[in-house]
Each structure stands twice: as C-alpha cells, then as structure tokens.
N, C-alpha and C positions, 0 to 999 in steps of 0.2 A: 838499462832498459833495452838498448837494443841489444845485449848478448842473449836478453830472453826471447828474442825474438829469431833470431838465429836459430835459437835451438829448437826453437818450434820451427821453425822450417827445418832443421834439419831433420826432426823427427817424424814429420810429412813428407820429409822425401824419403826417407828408409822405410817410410810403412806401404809409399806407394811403391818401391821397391820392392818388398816383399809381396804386397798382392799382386805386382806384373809377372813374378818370378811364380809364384804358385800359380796363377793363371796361363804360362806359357807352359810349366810342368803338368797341370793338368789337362789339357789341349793337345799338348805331344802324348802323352800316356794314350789317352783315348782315341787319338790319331793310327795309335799303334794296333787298336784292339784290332785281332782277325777275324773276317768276315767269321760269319757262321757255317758253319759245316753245312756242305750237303745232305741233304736227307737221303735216306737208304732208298727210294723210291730214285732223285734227282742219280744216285750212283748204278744203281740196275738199268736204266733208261740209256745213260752215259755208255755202260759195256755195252748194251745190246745196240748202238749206233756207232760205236769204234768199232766191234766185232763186223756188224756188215760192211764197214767202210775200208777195213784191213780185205775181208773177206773177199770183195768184189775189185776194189781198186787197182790191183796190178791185172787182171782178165780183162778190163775196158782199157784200159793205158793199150795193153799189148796189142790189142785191135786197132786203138784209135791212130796209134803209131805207122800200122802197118796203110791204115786211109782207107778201109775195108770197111762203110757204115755197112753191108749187109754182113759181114761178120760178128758186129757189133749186135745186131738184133740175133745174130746164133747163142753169142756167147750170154745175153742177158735170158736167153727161153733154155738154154745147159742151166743157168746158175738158178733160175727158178724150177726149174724139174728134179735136179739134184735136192734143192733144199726140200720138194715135197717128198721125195722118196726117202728122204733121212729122218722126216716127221718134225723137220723144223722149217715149216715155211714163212716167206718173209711176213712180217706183221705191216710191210708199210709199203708205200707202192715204190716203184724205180723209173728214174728218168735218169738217161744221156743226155748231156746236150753238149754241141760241138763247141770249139774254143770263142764262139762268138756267140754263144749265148742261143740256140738254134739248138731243137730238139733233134733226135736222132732216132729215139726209141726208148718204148717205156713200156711200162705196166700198167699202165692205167686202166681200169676198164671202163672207162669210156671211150672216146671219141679214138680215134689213131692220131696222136701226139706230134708225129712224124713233121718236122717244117715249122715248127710252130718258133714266133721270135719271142723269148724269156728277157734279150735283151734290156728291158725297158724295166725288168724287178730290181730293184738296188741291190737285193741280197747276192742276187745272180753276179751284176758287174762289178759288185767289192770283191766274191768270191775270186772272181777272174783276176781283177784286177793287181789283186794282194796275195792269193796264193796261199789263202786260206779255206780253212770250213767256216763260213758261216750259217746261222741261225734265224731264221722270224716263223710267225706266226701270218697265217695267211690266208684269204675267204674264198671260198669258189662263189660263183656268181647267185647256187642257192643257198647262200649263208653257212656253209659249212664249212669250219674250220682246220685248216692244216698245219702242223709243226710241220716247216721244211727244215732238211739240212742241205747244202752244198758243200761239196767235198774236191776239191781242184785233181784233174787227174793229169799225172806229171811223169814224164819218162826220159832217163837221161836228160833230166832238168829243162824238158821242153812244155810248156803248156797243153796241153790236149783237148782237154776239156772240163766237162764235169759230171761229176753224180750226183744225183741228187734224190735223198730219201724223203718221204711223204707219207706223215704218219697223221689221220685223223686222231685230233684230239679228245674226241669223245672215248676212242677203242685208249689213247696212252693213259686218259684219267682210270679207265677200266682198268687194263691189265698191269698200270705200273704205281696207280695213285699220284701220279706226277701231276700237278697243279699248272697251270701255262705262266702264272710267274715264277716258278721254281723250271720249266724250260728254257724260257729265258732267261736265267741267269749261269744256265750251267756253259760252260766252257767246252766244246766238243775236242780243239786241237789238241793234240799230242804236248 
C-alpha cells in the first residue's frame, strides 16, 4: 500500500514537472518575441529628424564652442535660408538652448524665445543630463500639441548645449501619418 502511494506521488511530481518546464519554455519563448516593427510612416519621421539633427548639429556646436550666442542666431537664419532656397524648408520649428537649459535662439514665430528657462522640462534635463536625444509630447498653453526632440550638442566631448526640434502634431499626423503613440515609441538615438 504504501509503494502505491509513492508512485502517485511520484507521478505528481513528474507531471508537475512537466507543466513548470513547459510553462517556463513557453514564457521565455514569448519573452523573446521582437517588438514589432516600425511602421513606414514611424521610419520616414525617424530620417527626417536624424537628417536635421546630423544636418544642423555640428553648425551650433561650432558656435556654441566658440561662446558666440550672436553667431548662433547667424548660423540658425544661414541654415533656415539655405533650406528655403533648396525648396526644403524645415517642417518643425528650432530652438538652441545653452548647456543649462536656457534658450538662446529659435524659430519660433511667436514671442522672441531668447532667455527663456527650459530648465524645469524633464525631457530638457535628462537630455542634458545623459547625453542623449530625447523625446515627449508637449502642450502650449492653447492646447496645442508638440513632438519635441532634444538633441545634446557636443564638441570635443564637451557639453554645449542643445537643439531642440518642434514639430506640431497635427502637421506630423498630416504629412507623415505618424500616430503620437507610434512617436513615442520610436527611438531617435543613433
């Protein structure tokens, strides 16, 4: 009597066995799947924000370096005049701001940007911080929504500052189909 009872336990434990062994193989398998591809809108969106960030970032470095903010406002009205006489002007607006988070010179066509403290955006002093691009989604005060990117600008591995592009999401859904959860998940860094 009790060898049969043995073997029912042992038979409860090789079955629970087997269900922890395919519960931990099916767990890792699915663990493994890769995200989903980006959409061909999240990839067009992606170039056209590396491309101005390659395009613009060593022209502000080279100013911000030299500690020339009225340089800085030359080279941002050259790189906006250029891109309209080649018939590709920017789609999004442009802001400098110096290594502490402190505007310098933009595009904005509002107000004059000049002095204004960004410090207090989280995206702004992660950027800074970490020495990366980052990404958010952002309101102006009439509810209108903005994809920022910040881009760290860095010269001889000094911090400088930052660029930062501002793209109303109304015009990205327009011209690129890009959804605001599909910008926020794309990954801008290199």
């Amino acid at each position: 009597m009790r060898g049969c009872h043995l073997e029912k336990m042992d038979r409860n434990a090789s079955g629970l066995f087997l269900l922890c062994s395919f519960l931990i193989l099916f767990l890792s398998l699915s663990a493994c799947q890769p995200a989903h591809p980006p959409s061909n809108a999240a990839v067009a969106f992606k170039k056209e924000v590396r491309d101005n960030i390659e395009k613009l970032s060593p022209l502000f470095a080279d100013a911000l370096l030299k500690g020339n903010q009225k340089q800085v406002e030359t080279v941002l009205m050259r790189a906006c005049a250029e891109a309209e006489q080649t018939g590709k002007p920017f789609s999004c607006g442009v802001a400098i701001l110096d290594k502490n988070g402190i505007s310098i010179t933009s595009t904005s066509p509002r107000k004059p940007s000049r002095g204004i403290d960004y410090s207090h955006y989280e995206s702004i002093t992660k950027s800074l911080r970490e020495k990366r691009i980052v990404h958010t989604r952002l309101f102006l005060q009439d509810g209108t929504k903005i994809f920022a990117i910040s881009s760290p600008l860095v010269k001889e591995g000094k911090l400088l500052g930052l660029l930062v592009l501002g793209y109303f999401s109304t015009e990205v859904q327009r011209n690129w189909g890009l959804t605001e959860a599909e910008f926020l998940e794309i990954n801008f860094n290199p």
